[in-house]
N, CA, C and O atoms as a GROMACS GRO file, in nm:
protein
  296
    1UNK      N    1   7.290   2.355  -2.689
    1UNK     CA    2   7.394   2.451  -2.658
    1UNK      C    3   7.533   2.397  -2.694
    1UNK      O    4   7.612   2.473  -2.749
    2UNK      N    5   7.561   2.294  -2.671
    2UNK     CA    6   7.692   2.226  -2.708
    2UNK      C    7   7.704   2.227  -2.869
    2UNK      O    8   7.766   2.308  -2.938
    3UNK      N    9   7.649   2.148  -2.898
    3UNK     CA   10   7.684   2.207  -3.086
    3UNK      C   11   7.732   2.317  -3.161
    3UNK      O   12   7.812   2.314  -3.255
    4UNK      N   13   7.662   2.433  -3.102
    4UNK     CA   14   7.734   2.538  -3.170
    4UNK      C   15   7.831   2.551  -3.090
    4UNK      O   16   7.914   2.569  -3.179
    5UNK      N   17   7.918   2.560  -2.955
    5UNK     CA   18   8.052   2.521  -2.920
    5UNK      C   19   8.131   2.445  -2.950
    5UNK      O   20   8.244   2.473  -2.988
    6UNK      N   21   8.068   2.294  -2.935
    6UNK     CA   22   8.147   2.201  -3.071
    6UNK      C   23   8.192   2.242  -3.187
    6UNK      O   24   8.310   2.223  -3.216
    7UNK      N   25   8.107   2.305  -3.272
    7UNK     CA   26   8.122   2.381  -3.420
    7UNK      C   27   8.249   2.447  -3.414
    7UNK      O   28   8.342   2.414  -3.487
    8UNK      N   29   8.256   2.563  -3.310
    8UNK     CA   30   8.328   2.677  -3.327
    8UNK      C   31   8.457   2.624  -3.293
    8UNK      O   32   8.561   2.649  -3.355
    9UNK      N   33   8.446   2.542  -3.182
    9UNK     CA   34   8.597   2.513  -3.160
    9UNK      C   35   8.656   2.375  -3.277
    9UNK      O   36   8.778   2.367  -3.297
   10UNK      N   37   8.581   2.295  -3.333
   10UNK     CA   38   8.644   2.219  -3.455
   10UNK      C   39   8.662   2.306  -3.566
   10UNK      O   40   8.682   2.249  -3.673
   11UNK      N   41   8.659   2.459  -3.567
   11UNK     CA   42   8.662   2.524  -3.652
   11UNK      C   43   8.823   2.585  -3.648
   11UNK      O   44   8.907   2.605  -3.735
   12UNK      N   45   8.818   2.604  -3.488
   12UNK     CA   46   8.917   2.672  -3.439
   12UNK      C   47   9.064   2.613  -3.455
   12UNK      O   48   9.168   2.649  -3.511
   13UNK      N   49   9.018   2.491  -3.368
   13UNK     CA   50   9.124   2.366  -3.369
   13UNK      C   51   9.158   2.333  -3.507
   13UNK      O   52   9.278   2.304  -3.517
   14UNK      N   53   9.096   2.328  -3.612
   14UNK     CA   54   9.125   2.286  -3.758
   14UNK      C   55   9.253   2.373  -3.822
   14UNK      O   56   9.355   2.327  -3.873
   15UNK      N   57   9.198   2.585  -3.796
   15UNK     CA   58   9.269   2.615  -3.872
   15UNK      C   59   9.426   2.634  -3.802
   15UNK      O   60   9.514   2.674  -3.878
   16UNK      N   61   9.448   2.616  -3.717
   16UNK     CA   62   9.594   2.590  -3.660
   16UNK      C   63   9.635   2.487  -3.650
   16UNK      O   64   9.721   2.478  -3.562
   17UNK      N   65   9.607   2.373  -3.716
   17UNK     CA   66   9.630   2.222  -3.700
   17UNK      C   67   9.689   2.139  -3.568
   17UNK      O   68   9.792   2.079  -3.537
   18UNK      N   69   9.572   2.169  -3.514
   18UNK     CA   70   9.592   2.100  -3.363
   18UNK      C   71   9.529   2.015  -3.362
   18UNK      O   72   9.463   1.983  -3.263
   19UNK      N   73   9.529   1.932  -3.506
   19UNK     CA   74   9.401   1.814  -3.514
   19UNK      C   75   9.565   1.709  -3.533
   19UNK      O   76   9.594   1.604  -3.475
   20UNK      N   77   9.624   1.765  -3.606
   20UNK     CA   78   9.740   1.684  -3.608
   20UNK      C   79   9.813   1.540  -3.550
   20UNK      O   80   9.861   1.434  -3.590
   21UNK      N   81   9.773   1.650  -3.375
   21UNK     CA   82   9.814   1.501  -3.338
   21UNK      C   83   9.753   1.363  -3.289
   21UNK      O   84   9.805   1.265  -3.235
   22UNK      N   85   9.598   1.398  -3.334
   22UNK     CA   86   9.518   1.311  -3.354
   22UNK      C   87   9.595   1.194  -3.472
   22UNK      O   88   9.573   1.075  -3.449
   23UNK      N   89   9.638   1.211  -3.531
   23UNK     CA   90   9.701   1.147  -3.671
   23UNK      C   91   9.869   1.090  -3.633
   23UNK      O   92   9.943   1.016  -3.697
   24UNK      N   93   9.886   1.156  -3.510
   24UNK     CA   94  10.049   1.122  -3.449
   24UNK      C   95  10.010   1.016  -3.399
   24UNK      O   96  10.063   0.911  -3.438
   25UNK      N   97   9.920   1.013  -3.310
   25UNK     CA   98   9.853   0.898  -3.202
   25UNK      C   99   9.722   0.830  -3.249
   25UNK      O  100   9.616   0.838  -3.187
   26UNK      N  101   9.740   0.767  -3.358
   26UNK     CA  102   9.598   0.699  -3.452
   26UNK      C  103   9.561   0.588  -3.372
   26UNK      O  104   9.440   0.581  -3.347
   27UNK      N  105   9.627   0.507  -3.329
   27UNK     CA  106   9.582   0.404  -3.219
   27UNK      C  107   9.517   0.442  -3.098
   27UNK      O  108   9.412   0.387  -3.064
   28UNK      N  109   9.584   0.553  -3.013
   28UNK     CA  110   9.489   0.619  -2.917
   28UNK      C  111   9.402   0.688  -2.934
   28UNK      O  112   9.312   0.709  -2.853
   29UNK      N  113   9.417   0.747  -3.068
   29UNK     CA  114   9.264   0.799  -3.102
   29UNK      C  115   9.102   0.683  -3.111
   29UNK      O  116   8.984   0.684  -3.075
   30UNK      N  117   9.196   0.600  -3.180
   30UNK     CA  118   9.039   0.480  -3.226
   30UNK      C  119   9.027   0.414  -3.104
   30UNK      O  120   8.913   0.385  -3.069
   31UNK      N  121   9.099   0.389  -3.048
   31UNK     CA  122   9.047   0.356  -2.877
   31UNK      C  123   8.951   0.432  -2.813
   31UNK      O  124   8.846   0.413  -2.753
   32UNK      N  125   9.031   0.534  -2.849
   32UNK     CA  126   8.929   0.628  -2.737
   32UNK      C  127   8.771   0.664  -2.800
   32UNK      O  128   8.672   0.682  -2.730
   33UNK      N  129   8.775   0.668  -2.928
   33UNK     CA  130   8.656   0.682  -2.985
   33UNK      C  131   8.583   0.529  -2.979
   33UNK      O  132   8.463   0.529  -2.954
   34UNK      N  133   8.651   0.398  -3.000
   34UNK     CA  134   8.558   0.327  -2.937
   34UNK      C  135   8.470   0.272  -2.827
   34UNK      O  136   8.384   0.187  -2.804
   35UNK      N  137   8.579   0.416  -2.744
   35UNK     CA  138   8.522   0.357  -2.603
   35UNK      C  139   8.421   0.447  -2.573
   35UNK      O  140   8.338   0.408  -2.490
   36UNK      N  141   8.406   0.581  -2.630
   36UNK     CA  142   8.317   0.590  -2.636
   36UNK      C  143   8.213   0.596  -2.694
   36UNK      O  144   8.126   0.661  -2.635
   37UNK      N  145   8.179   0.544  -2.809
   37UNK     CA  146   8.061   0.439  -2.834
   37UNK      C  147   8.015   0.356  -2.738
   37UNK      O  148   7.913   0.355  -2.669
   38UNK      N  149   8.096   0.298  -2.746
   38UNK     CA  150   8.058   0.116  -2.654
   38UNK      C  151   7.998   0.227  -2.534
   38UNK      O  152   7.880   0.208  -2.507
   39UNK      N  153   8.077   0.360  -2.445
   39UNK     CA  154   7.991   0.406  -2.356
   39UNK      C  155   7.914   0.424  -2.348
   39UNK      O  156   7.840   0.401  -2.252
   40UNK      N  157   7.881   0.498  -2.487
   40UNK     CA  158   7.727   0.556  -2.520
   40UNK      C  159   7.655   0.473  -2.504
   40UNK      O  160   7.565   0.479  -2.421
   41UNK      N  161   7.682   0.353  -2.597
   41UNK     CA  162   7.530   0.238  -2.597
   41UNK      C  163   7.499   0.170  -2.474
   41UNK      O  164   7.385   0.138  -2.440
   42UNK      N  165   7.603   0.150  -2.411
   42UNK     CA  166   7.583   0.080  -2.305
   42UNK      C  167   7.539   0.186  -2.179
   42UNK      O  168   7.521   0.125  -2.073
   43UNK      N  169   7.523   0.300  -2.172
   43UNK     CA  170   7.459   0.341  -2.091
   43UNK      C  171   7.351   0.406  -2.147
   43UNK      O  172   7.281   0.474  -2.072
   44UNK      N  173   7.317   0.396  -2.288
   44UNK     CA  174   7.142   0.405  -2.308
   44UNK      C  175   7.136   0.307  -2.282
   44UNK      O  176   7.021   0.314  -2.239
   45UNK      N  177   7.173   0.156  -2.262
   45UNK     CA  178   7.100  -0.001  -2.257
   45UNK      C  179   7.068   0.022  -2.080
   45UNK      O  180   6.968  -0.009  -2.015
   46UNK      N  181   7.177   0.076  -2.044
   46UNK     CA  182   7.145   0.099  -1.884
   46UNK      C  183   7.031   0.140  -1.802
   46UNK      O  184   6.969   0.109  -1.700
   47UNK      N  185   7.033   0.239  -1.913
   47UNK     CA  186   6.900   0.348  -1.864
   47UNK      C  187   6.812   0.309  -1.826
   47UNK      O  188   6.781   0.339  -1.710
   48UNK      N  189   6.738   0.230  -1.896
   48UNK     CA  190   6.612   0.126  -1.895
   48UNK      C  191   6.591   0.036  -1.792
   48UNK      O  192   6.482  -0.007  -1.753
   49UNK      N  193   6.741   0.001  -1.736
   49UNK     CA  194   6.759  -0.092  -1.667
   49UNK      C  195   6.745  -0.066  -1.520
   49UNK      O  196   6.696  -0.143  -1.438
   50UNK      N  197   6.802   0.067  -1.495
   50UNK     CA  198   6.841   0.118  -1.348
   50UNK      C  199   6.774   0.244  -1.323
   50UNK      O  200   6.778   0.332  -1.409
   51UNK      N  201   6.717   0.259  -1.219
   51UNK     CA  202   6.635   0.359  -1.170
   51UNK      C  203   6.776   0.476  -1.185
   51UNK      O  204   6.897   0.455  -1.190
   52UNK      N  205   6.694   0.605  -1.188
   52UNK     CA  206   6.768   0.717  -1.179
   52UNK      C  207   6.823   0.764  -1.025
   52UNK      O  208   6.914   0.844  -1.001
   53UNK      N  209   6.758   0.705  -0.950
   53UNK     CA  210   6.840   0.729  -0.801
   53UNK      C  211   6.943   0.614  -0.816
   53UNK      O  212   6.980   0.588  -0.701
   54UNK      N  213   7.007   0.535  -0.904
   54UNK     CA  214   7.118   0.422  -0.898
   54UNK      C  215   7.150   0.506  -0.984
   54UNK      O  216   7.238   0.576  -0.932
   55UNK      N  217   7.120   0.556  -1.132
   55UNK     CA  218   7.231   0.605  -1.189
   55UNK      C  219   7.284   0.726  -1.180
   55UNK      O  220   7.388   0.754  -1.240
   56UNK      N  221   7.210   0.824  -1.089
   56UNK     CA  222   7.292   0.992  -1.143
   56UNK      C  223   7.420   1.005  -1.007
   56UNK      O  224   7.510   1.090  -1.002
   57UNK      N  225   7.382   0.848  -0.865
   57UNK     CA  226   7.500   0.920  -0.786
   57UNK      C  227   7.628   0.847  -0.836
   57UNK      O  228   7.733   0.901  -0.799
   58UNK      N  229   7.644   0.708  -0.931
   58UNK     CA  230   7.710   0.606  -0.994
   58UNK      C  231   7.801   0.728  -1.087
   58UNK      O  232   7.920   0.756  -1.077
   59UNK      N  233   7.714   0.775  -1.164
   59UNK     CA  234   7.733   0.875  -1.277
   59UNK      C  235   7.821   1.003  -1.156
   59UNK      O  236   7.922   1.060  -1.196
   60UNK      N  237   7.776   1.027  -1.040
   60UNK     CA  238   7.822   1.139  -1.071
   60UNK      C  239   7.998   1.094  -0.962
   60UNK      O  240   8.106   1.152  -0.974
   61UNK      N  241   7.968   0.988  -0.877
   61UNK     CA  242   8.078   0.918  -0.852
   61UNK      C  243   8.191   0.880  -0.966
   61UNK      O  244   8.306   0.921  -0.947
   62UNK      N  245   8.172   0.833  -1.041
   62UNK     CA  246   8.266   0.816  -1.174
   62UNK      C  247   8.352   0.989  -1.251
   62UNK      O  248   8.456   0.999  -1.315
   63UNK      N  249   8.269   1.081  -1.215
   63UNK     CA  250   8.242   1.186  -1.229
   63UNK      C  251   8.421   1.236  -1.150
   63UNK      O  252   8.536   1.246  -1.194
   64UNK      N  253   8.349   1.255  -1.007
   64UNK     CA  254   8.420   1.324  -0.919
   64UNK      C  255   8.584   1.183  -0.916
   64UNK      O  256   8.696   1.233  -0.916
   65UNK      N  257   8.576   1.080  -0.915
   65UNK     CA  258   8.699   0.968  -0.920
   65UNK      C  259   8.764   1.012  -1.033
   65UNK      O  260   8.883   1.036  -1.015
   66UNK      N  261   8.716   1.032  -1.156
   66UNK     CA  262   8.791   1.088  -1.257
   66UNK      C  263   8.849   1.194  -1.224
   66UNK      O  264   8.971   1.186  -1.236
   67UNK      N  265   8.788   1.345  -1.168
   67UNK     CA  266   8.900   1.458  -1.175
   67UNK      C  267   8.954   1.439  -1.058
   67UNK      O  268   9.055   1.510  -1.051
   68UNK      N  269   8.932   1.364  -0.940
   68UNK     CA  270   9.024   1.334  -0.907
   68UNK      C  271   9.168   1.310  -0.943
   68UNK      O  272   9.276   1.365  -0.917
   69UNK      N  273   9.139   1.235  -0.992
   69UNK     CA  274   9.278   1.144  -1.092
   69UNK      C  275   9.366   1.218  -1.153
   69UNK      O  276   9.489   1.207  -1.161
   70UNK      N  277   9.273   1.313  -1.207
   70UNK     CA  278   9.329   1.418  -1.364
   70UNK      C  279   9.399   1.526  -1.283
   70UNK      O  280   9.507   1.571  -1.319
   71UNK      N  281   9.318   1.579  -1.139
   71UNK     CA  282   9.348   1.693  -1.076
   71UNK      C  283   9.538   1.599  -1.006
   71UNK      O  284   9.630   1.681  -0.991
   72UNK      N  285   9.574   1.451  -0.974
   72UNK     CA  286   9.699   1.418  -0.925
   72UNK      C  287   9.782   1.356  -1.043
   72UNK      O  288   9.878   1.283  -1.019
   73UNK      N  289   9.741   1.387  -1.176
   73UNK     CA  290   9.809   1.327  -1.237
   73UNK      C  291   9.950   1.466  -1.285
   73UNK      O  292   9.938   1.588  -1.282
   74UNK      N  293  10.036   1.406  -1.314
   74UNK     CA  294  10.159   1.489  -1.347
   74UNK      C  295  10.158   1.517  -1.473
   74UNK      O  296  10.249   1.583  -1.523
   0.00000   0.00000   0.00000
């Protein structure tokens, strides 16, 4: 289901060039894309590692601390 939403909106975002300021902020972009890699892999390496009753309340704690954050940030 996400893909074809992905699709439509890099379609969207493209033709009004709101990709732009991806290219204003090139350093915060490659950060952020490396971090999530390194997220990705390291929580498939996780997976294996930690029962699913350790990871989905971890996961969903990280979850709710984040919009926290986002919901007091200015």
């Amino acid at each position: 289901m996400s893909l074809p939403t992905m699709l439509v909106a890099f379609a969207r975002y493209s033709r009004d060039g709101s990709f732009a300021v991806l290219g204003a902020n090139l350093r915060f972009t490659l950060v952020m894309a490396a971090g999530s890699v390194a997220g990705a892999v390291l929580g498939g390496l996780l997976l294996g590692v930690f029962p699913d009753l350790v990871l989905i309340p971890a996961l969903a704690l990280i979850l709710l601390v984040s919009a926290v954050r986002l919901a007091r940030h200015d």
